[in-house]
SEPAFI-56252 format. One line per 2 residues: for each residue y, z, x of C-alpha. Coordinates in nm, 2 decimals. Last residue first. Layout:
BEGIN
Y/Z/X | ...
***
This chain:
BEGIN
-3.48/1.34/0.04 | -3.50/1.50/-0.31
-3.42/1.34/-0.66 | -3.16/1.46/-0.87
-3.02/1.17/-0.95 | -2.64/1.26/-0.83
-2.71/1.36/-0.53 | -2.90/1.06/-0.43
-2.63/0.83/-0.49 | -2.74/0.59/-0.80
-2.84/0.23/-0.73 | -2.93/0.03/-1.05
-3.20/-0.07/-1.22 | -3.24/0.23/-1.44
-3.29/0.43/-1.17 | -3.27/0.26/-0.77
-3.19/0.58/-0.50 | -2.89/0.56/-0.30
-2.89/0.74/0.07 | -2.63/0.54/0.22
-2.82/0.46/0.57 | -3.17/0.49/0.40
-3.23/0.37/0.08 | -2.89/0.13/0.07
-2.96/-0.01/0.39 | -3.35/-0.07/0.32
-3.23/-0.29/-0.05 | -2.96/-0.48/0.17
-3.25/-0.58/0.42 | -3.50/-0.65/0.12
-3.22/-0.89/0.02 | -3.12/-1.01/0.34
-3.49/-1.06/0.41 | -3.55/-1.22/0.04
-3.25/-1.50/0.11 | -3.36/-1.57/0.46
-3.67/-1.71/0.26 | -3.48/-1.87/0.00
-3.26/-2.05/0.26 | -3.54/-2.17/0.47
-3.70/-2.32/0.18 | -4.04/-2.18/0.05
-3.94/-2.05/-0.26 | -3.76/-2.35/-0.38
-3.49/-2.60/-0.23 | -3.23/-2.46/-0.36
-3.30/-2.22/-0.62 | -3.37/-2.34/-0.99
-3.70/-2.15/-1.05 | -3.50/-1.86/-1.04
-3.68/-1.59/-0.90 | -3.40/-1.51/-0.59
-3.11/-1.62/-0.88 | -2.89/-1.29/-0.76
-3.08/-1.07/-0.52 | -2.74/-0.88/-0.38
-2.75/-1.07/-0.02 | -2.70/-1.39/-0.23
-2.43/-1.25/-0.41 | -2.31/-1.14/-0.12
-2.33/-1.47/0.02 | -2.15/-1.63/-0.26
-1.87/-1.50/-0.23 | -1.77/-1.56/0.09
-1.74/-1.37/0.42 | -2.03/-1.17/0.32
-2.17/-0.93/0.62 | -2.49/-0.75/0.61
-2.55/-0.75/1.02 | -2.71/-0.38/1.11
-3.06/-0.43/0.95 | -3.11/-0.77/0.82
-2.95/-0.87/1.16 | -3.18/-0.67/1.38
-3.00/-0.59/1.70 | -2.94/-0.76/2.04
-2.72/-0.48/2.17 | -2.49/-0.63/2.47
-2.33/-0.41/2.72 | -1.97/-0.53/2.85
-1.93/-0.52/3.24 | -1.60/-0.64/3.36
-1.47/-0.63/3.03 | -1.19/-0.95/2.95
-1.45/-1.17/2.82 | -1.56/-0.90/2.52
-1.21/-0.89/2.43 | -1.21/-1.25/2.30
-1.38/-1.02/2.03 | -1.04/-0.96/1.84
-0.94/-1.27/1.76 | -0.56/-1.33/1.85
-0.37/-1.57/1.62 | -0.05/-1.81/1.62
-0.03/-2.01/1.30 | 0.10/-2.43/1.35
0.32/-2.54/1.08 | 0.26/-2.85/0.80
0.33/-2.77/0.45 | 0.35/-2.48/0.26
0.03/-2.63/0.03 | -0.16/-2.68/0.36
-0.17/-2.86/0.71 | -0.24/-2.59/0.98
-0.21/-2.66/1.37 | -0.39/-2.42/1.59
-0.21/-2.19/1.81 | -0.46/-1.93/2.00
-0.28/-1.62/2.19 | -0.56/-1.47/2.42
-0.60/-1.12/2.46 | -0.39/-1.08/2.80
-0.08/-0.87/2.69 | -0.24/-0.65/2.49
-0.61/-0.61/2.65 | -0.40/-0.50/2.94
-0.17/-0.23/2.80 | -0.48/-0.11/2.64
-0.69/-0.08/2.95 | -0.64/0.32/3.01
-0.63/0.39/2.62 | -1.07/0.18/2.64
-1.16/0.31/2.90 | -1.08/0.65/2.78
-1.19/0.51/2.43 | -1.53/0.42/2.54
-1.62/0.16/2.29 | -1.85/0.01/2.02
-1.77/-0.29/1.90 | -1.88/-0.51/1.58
-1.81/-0.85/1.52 | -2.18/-0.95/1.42
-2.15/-1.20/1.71 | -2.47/-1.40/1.73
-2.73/-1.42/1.96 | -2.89/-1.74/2.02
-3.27/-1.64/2.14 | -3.45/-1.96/2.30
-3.76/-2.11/2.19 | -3.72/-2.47/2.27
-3.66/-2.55/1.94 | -3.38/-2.31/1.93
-3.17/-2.48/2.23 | -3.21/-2.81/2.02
-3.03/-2.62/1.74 | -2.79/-2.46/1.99
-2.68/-2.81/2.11 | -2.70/-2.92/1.75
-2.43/-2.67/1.65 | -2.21/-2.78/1.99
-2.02/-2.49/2.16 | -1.66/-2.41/2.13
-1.59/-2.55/1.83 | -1.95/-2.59/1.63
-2.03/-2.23/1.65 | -1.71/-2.03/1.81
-1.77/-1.88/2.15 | -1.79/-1.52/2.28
-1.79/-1.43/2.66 | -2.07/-1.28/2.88
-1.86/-1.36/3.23 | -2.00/-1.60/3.50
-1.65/-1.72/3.53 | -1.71/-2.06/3.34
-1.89/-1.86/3.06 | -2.19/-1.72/3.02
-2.25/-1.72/2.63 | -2.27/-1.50/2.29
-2.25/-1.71/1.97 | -1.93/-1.64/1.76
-1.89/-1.76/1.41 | -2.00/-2.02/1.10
-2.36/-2.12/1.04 | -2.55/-1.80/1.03
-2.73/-1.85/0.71 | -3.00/-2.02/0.87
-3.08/-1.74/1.11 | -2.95/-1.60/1.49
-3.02/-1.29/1.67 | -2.77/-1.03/1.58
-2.51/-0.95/1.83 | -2.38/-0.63/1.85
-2.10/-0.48/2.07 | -2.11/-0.22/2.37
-1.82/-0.10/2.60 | -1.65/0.05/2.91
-2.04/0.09/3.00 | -2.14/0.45/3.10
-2.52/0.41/3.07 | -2.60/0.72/2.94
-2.24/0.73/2.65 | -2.30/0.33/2.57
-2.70/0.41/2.53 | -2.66/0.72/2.31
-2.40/0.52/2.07 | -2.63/0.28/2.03
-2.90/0.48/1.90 | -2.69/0.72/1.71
-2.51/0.39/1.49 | -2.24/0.47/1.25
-2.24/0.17/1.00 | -2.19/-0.16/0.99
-2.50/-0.25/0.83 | -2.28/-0.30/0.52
-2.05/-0.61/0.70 | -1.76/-0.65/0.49
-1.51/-0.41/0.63 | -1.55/-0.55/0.98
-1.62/-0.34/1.31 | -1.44/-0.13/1.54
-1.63/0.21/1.70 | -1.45/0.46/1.89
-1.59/0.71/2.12 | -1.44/1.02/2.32
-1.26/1.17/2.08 | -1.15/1.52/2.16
-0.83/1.55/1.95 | -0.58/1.43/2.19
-0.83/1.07/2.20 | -0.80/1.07/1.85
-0.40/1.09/1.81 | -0.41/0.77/2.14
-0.63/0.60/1.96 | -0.43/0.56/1.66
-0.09/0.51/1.88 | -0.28/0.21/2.00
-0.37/0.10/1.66 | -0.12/-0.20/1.56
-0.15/-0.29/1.93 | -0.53/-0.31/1.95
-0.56/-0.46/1.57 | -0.38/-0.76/1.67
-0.68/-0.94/1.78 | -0.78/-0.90/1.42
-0.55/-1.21/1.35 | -0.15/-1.30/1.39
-0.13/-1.25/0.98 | 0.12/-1.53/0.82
0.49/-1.47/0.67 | 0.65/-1.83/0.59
1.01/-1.84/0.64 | 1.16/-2.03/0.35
1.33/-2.35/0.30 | 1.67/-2.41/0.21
1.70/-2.73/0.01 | 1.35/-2.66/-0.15
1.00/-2.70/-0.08 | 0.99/-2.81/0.30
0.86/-2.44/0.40 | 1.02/-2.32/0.70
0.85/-2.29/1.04 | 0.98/-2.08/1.36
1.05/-2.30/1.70 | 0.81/-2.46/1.84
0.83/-2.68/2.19 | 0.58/-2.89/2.22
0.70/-3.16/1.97 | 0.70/-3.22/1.64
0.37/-3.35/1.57 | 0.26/-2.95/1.74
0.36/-2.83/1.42 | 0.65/-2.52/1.36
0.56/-2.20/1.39 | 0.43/-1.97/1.09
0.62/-1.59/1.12 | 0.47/-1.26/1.17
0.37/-1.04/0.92 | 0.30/-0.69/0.98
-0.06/-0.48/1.03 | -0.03/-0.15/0.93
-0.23/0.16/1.10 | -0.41/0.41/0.89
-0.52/0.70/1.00 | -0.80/0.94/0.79
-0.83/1.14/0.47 | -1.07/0.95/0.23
-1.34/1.14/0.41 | -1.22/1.50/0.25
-1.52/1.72/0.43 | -1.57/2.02/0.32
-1.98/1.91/0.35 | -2.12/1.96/0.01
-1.76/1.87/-0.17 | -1.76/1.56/0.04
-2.14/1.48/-0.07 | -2.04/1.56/-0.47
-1.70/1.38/-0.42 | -1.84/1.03/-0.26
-2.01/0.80/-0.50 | -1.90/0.93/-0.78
-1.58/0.85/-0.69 | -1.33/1.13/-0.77
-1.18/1.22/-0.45 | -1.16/0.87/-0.42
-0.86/0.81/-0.63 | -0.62/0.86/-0.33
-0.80/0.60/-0.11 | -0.76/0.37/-0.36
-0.38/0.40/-0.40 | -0.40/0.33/-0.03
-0.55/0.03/-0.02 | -0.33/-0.08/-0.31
-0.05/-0.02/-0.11 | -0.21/-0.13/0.23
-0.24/-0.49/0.16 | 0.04/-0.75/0.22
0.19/-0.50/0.51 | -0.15/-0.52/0.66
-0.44/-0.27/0.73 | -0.58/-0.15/1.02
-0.84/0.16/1.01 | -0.95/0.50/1.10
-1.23/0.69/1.01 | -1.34/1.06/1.11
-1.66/1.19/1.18 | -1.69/1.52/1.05
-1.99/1.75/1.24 | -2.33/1.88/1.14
-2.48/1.56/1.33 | -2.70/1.51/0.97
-2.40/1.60/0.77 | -2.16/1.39/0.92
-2.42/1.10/0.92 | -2.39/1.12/0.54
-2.05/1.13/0.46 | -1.94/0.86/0.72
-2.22/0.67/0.56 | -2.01/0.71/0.18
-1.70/0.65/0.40 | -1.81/0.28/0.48
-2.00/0.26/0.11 | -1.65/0.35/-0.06
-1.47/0.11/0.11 | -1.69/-0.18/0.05
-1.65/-0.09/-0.36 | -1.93/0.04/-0.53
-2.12/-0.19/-0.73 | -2.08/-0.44/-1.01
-2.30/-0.45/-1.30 | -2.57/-0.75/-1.28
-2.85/-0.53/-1.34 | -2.98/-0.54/-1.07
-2.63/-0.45/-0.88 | -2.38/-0.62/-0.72
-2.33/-0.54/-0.38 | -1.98/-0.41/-0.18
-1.75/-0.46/-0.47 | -1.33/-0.53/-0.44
-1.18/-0.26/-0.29 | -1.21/-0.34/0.08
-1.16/-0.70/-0.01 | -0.76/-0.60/-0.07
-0.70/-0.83/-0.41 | -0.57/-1.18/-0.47
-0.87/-1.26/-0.63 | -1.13/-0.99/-0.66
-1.19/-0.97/-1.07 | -1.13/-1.39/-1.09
-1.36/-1.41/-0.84 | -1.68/-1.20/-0.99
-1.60/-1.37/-1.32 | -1.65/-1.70/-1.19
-1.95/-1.64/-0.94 | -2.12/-1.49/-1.27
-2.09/-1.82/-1.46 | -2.11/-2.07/-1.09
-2.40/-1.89/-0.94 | -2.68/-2.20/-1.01
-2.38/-2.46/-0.90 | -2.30/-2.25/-0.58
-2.66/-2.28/-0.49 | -2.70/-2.65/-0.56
-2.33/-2.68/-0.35 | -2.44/-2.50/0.00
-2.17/-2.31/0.18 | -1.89/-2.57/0.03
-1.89/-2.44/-0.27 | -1.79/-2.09/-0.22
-1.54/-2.31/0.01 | -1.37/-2.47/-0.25
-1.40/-2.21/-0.51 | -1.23/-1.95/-0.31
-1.36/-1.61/-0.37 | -1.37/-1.50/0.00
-1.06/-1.71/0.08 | -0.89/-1.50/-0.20
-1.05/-1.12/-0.11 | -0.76/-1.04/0.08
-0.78/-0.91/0.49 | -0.65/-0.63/0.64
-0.96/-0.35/0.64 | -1.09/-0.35/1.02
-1.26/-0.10/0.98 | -1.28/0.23/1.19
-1.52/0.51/1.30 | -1.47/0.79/1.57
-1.74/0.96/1.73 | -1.71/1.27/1.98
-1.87/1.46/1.70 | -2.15/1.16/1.66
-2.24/1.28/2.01 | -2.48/1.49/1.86
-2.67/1.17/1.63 | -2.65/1.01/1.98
-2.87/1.24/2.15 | -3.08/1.27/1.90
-3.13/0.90/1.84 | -3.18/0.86/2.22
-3.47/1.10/2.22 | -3.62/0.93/1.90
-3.57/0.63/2.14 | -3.79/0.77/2.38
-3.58/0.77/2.75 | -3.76/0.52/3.04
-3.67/0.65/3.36 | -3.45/0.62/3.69
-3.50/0.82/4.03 | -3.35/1.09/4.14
-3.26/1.27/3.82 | -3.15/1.59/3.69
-3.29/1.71/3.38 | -3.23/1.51/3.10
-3.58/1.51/2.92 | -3.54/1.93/2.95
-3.22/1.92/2.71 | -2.99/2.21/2.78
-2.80/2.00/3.02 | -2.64/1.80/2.66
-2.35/2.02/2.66 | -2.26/1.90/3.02
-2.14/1.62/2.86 | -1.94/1.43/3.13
-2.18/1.57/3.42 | -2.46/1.51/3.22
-2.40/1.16/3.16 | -2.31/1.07/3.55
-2.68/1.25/3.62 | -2.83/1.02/3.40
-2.64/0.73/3.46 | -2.75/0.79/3.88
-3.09/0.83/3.77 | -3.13/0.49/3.63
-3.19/0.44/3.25 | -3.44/0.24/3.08
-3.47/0.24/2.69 | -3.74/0.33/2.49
-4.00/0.25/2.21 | -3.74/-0.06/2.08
-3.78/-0.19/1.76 | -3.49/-0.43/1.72
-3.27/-0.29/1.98 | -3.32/-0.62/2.24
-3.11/-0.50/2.53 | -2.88/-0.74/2.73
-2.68/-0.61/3.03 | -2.98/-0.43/3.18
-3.27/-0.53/2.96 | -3.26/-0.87/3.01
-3.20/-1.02/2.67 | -3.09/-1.37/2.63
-2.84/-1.60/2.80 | -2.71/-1.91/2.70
-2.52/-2.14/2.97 | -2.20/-2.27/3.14
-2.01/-2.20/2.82 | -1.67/-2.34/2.85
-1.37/-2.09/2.72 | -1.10/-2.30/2.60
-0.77/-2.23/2.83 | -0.54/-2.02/2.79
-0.24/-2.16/2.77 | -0.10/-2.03/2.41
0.16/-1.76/2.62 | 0.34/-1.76/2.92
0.42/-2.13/2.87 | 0.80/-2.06/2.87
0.79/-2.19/2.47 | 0.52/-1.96/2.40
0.64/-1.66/2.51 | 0.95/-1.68/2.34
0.77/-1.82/2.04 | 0.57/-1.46/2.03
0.87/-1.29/2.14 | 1.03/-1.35/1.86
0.72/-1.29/1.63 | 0.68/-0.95/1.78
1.10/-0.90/1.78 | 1.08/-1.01/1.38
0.80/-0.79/1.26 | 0.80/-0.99/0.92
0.68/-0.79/0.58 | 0.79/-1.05/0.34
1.14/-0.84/0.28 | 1.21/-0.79/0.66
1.17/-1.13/0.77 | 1.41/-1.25/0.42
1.67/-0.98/0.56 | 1.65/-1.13/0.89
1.72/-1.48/0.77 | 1.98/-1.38/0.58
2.17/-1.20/0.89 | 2.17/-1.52/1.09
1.90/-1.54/1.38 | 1.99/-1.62/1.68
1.85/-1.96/1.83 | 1.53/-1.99/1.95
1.44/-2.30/1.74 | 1.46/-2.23/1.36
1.37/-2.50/1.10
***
């Protein structure tokens, strides 16, 4: 074990070797040791709020959205280009804009639009027996054959590469990756512009990422709509996560120092991820390239979620209204039992809490009974990225450092991560967008829940609890969900019972 003493030369050519930034993880014990750092204290939610129509809006199926005159004018005086539009003409008072207005607005502002994913994590936790089987056991047991397969494939493997959907007829589908830069593709062409992508990945990761990237100017499902549009997609910036070290468990005492494994004489240093939170110092220089080249807007979301995808309605709103920042929330279902709910917290701030750790599961069950609206973090932002370069500093040095104690095959050590939507507490005046989960919210953290979103086992007679089940029936919306994604926001058509790109059927729009 290491306390804050120097470091001897082996020990900083084993850091370097597994990836470690030694002077982050350094200054991350440093910090923590002088209680600068891991102190923040548990956000408390003071109460649950739901749509309002000024910080809140429902986007589900919206006619219009209220805007004062004062964002109107503010708009217009940013984007002057948009003065030619007789809807926007110069405003006293406020008004109620179409949403087929809004979606043209934000389908030209998708030229100011820059798209990343958060791409760092490894497909072994999502293919992990244990906790495939833990989600719900009777489906896990009617998955198992094709679960097994599907897992072995992914294991061990970026989970940008491994396959977005599975297909009818049980084939496996394009990867996550190529689906992200496959909608790229296609709302470029509709905003006659290039939207480019950006993205973190990790020291563990970004080779094969990489390697993939290269070998998509030959996907089928991209080359025929780049080759269209002049557009190479696969081309965008990468920044790369590091390693930083495991500290040592709280049982030990307060003070940490930095965690070797037990296993042999001379242990090693264990390399662990510091989180998503990260993501704002890994891609600060990122933001900074796109700002010089006229972009205006970034949005962050996870690779995994398919309705993550450029968004003209929501990026209108952010852009009239002038908010630092937007991120969705989906309203809640049965499958949405692990993550953030959106709260009021101690400070009167919209904040983000974890289900069943920082607010009660049957507290928001009773909440439900009642007929209130839980909103849950889909883990998706949308921001200003002047706001967003001159708060950067900031967000760094304040996004909350959270240690929690880990007891696994390495032994015992306590991990030191930052999520990223802990941001959404530190904006004065974030804007919530209550959207459609079976629309904008396709995410698979396991297994098994693609598989589910996919249509696997829907008509089998052995699905838990039947047709009628709460499971089954959230089941068929994901499903019909995935199947209205794929039609319209990535522009597949179904032959032979599978999903083709458009282009390559044939068939007309």
């Amino acid at each position: 074990m290491i306390g804050r003493e120097t470091l001897t030369p082996e020990d900083v050519k084993e850091m370097e070797r597994a990836g470690i930034d030694i002077s982050l993880s350094l200054s991350i014990l440093r910090d923590y040791n002088a209680g600068i750092i891991g102190q923040t204290p548990p956000v408390i939610p003071k109460g649950i709020p739901e749509p309002d129509g000024e910080r809140i809006l429902d986007l589900r199926n919206p006619e219009s959205v209220y805007f004062t005159g004062e964002q109107i004018n503010r708009f217009l005086k940013q984007f002057p280009e948009f003065n030619d539009l007789s809807e926007l003409t110069e405003q006293k008072g406020g008004r109620n804009l179409s949403v087929s207005l809004l979606e043209k607005i934000g389908t030209r502002l998708f030229s100011r639009l820059s798209y990343g994913f958060l791409n760092g994590g490894s497909a072994t936790s999502y293919g992990d027996i244990k906790k495939n089987r833990a989600f719900n056991p009777e489906l896990f047991d009617l998955y198992e054959k094709t679960f097994l397969g599907l897992s072995q494939r992914a294991n061990g493997r970026p989970k940008g590469v491994t396959p977005a959907f599975i297909q009818p007829d049980g084939t496996e589908g394009p990867s996550y990756m190529e689906m992200k830069l496959r909608s790229l593709l296609i709302c470029s062409r509709r905003g006659n512009c290039r939207i480019p992508f950006f993205q973190m990945t990790s020291v563990a990761n970004n080779g094969e990422v990489t390697e993939a990237l290269k070998a998509f100017g030959e996907s089928p499902w991209l080359k025929d709509l780049a080759s269209e549009r002049d557009f190479r997609v696969w081309e965008g910036l990468t920044g790369v996560q590091p390693m930083i070290t495991a500290y040592t468990h709280s049982s030990i005492g307060r003070e940490k120092g930095i965690f070797r494994t037990p296993d042999q004489e001379n242990g090693r240093i264990l390399p662990l991820p510091g989180g998503h939170g990260q993501c704002f110092r890994v891609l600060k220089d990122t933001f900074k390239t796109l700002h010089d080249r006229g972009i205006r807007f970034v949005s962050l979301g996870n690779i995994d979620n398919l309705g993550y995808t450029p968004d003209a309605l929501s990026l209108a709103v952010l852009a009239i209204k002038g908010n630092p920042a937007g991120f969705d929330f989906s309203f809640r279902t049965a499958v949405d039992v692990k993550g953030g709910v959106l709260v009021i917290d101690q400070d009167d701030r919209l904040n983000c809490v974890d289900l069943g750790v920082g607010i009660p599961s049957q507290e928001i069950e009773e909440r439900e009974k009642k007929g209130a609206k839980i909103l849950f973090n889909c883990a998706t932002g949308l921001f200003d990225l002047t706001w967003l370069l001159e708060n950067i500093d900031r967000i760094m040095a304040e996004l909350p450092t959270r240690f929690s104690d880990q007891s696994k095959d390495a032994g015992n050590y306590s991990q030191a991560e930052q999520v990223t939507w802990e941001v959404i507490g530190m904006i004065e005046n974030p804007l919530i967008f209550g959207i459609d989960k079976f629309k904008r919210f396709l995410a698979a953290k396991m297994l098994v829940e693609n598989m589910l979103t996919s249509g696997i086992g829907l008509d089998s007679p052995d699905f838990p609890g039947g047709k009628e089940s709460d499971l089954a029936v959230t089941a068929a919306r994901l499903h019909k969900g995935l199947e209205n994604l794929l039609t319209t926001r990535y522009d597949l058509v179904l032959e032979n019972n599978t999903w083709q790109p458009r282009e390559a059927s044939g068939k007309k729009e």
